[in-house]
C-alpha positions in Angstrom: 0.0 0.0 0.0 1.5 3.3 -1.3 1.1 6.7 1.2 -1.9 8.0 -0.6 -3.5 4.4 -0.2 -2.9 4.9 3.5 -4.0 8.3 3.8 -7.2 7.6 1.9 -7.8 4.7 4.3 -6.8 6.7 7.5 -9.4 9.5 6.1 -12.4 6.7 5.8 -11.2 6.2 9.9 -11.5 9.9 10.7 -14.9 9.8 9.0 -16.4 6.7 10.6 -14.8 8.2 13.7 -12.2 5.6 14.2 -9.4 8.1 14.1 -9.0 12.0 15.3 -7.9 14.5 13.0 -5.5 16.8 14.3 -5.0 19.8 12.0 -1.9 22.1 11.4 -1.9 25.9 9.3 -1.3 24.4 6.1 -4.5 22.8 5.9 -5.7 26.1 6.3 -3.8 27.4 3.2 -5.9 25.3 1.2 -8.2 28.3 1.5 -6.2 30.5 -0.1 -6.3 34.4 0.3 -3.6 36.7 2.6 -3.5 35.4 6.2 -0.8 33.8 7.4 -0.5 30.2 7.3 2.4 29.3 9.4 4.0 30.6 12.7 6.5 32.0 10.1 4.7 34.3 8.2 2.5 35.0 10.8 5.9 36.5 12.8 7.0 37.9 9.9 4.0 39.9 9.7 3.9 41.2 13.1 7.5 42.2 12.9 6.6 44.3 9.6 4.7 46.7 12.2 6.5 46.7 15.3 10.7 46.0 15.3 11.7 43.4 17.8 15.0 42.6 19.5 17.2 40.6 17.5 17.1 37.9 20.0 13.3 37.1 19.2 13.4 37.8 15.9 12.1 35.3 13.9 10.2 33.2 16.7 6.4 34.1 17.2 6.1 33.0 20.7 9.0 35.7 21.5 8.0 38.0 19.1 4.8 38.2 20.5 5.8 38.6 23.9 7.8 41.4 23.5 5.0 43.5 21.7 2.8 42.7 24.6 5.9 43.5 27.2 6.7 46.9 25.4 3.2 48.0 23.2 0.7 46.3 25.6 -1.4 43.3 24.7 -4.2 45.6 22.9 -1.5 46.0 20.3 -0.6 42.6 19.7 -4.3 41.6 19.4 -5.1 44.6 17.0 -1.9 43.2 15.2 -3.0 39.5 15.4 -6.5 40.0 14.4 -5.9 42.4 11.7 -3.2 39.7 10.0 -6.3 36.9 10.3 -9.1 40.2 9.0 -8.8 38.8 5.0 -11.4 36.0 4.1 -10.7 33.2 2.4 -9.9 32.5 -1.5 -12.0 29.7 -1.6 -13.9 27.2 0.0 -11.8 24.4 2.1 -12.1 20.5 0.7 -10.9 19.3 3.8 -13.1 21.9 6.2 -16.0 21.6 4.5 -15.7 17.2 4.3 -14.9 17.1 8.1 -18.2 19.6 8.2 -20.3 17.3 6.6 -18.7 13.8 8.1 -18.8 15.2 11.5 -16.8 12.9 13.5 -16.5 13.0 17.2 -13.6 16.0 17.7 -11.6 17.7 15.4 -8.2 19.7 17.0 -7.1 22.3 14.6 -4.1 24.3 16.0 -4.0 27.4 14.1 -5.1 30.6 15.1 -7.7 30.9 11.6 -11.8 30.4 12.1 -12.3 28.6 8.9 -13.1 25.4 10.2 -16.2 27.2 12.5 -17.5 28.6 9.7 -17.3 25.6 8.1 -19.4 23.6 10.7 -21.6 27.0 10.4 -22.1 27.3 6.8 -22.8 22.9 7.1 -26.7 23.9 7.9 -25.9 21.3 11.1 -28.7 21.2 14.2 -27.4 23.7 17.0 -26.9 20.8 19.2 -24.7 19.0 17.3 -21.5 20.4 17.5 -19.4 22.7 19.5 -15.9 24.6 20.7 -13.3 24.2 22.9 -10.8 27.1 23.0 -7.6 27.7 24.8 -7.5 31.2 26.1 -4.8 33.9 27.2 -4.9 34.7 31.1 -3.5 37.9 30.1 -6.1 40.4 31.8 -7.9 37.1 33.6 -8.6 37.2 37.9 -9.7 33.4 37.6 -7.9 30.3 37.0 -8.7 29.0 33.3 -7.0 27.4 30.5 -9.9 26.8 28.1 -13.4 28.2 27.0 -16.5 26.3 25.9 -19.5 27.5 23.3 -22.0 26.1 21.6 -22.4 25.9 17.7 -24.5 29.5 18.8 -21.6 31.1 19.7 -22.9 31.0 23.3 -20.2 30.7 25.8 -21.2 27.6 28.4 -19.8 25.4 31.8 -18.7 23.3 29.5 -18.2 20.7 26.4 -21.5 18.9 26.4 -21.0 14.8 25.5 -24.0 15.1 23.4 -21.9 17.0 21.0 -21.6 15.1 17.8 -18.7 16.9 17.2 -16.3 18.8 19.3 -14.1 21.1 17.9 -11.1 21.9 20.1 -8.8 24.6 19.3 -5.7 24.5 22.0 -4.4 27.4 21.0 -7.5 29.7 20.8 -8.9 31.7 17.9 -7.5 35.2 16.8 -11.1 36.3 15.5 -13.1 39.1 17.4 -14.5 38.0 21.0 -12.3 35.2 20.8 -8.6 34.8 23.3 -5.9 32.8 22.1 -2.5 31.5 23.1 0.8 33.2 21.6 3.2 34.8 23.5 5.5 33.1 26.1 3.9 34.3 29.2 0.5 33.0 27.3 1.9 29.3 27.7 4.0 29.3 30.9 1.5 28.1 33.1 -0.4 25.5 30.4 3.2 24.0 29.6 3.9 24.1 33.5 0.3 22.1 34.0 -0.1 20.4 30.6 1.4 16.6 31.8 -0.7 16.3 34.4 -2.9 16.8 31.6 -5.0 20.1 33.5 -4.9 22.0 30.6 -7.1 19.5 28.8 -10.7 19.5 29.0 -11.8 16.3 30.4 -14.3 16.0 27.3 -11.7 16.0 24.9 -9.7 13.7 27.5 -12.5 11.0 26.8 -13.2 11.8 23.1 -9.7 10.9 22.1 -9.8 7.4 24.2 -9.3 4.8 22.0 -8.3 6.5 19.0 -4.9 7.0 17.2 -4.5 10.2 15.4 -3.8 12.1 12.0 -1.7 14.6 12.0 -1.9 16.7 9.1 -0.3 20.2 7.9 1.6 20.2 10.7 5.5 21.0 11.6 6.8 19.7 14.4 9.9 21.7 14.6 9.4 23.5 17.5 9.6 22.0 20.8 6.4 23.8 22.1 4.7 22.5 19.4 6.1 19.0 20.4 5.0 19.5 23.6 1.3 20.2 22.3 1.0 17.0 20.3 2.4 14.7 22.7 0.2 15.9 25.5 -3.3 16.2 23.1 -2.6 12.7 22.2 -1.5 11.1 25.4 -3.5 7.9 26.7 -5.0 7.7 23.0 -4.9 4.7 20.9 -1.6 3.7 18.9 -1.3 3.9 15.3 -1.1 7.6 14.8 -0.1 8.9 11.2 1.4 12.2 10.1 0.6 13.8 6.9 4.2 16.4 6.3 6.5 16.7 3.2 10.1 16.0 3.7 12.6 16.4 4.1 12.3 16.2 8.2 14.0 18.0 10.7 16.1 15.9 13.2 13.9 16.7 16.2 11.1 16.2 14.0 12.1 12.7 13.0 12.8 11.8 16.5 9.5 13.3 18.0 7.9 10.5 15.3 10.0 7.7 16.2 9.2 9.0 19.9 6.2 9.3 19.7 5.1 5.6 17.0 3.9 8.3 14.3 4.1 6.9 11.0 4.9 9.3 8.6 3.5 9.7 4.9 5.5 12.3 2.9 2.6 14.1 1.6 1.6 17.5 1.4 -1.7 18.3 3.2 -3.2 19.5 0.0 -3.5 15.3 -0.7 -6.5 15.3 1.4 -7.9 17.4 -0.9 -6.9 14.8 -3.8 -8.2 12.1 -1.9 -11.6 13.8 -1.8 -11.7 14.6 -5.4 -10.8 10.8 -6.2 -14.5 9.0 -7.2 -15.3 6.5 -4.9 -15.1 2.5 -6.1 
């Protein structure tokens, strides 16, 4: 069995709900149009407005940290926001099939609200689906790491079980209303809590019991990024697969081997092959 073989037949897991799709930015640059998709560009961008130290130049995390140090967090989320303002090109193949398949949780780890307006735009009952967002406790008196809301928009105690699908975005969501993750004071206290696994709503906890994952459009290059993926799968079922082109960095490589990933070198634009392939 070739790699596309075994992505098509991990893809008929996600959608029987057999496996957990766990989503990086390049699936969101299927979509096309100007916002960053990668913690690259998405520096880069920030950087074009506000000059950082040469020591954090070039690293988001840091980058961001020292506009909210020096220009207050209000800048860095104008910033942030305004960099995520463009719409899409096009409609996303892989949004819009995971949308219609609904399977039982979807992580997607970039900042971009693409795959809630997919679920949205699906016409699905209100009940059916939901978010999970990490949040900032920049600005927070209480002691929280995520947010919940229902396919309304309306912020509640927490992710209902009768969700048919729960989407859980770890990092948050740079949209209006919305908190997110991004600077380094943003993650001390969820890397300091995350393997004791606080961090992680005991919803999602259950959701990914029994279940390997798919990793797809994702880099694993940083070591907080590494962190995230380990702990998001941890007590899951073996067998994950990651969807990435090659060549691989040495951490990367060993994070897989780590980690028993198997790794198809693919770009994450085969998903959106695989759809387009007729069935039988």
């Amino acid at each position: 069995m070739n790699d596309f073989d075994k992505l098509e037949a991990a893809m008929n897991e996600v959608a029987a709900g057999l496996r957990i799709a766990y989503l990086g930015p390049e699936v969101s640059a299927l979509s096309g149009g100007a916002a960053p998709t990668s913690p690259q560009a998405l520096c880069a961008m920030i950087e074009a407005q506000v000059r950082a130290p040469r020591r954090a130049s070039g690293n988001l995390w840091s980058v961001a940290q020292y506009v909210e140090s020096r220009k207050f967090r209000a800048t860095l989320d104008t910033l942030v926001r305004e960099a995520f303002a463009a719409g899409p090109e096009r409609a996303n193949p892989v949004y819009d099939w995971l949308a219609r398949v609904r399977p039982p949780m979807v992580v997607d780890t970039w900042y971009d609200d693409g795959l809630l307006q997919a679920f949205e735009q699906a016409g699905t009952a209100q009940s059916d689906w939901g978010l999970v967002q990490g949040v900032s406790r920049n600005g927070e008196w209480i002691d929280i790491f995520t947010r919940a809301y229902d396919s309304a928009g309306a912020e509640i105690a927490e992710a209902s079980p009768d969700w048919e699908t729960l989407i859980y975005k770890p990092h948050g969501v740079a949209r209006p209303g919305s908190s997110y993750l991004m600077s380094d004071s943003d993650y001390v206290e969820v890397l300091t809590e995350i393997d004791i696994q606080r961090p992680i709503p005991e919803e999602v906890q259950r959701r990914r019991s029994g279940r390997p994952f798919l990793f797809v459009g994702c880099r694993f290059d940083d070591q907080m990024l590494r962190i995230f993926a380990r702990q998001i799968a941890k007590r899951s079922a073996g067998g994950h697969i990651a969807v990435m082109t090659g060549p691989l960095t040495r951490m990367e490589r060993r994070f897989l081997d780590d980690s028993g990933i198997a790794w198809l070198d693919l770009p994450a634009s085969a998903l959106a092959e695989a759809l387009s392939v007729p069935e039988g």
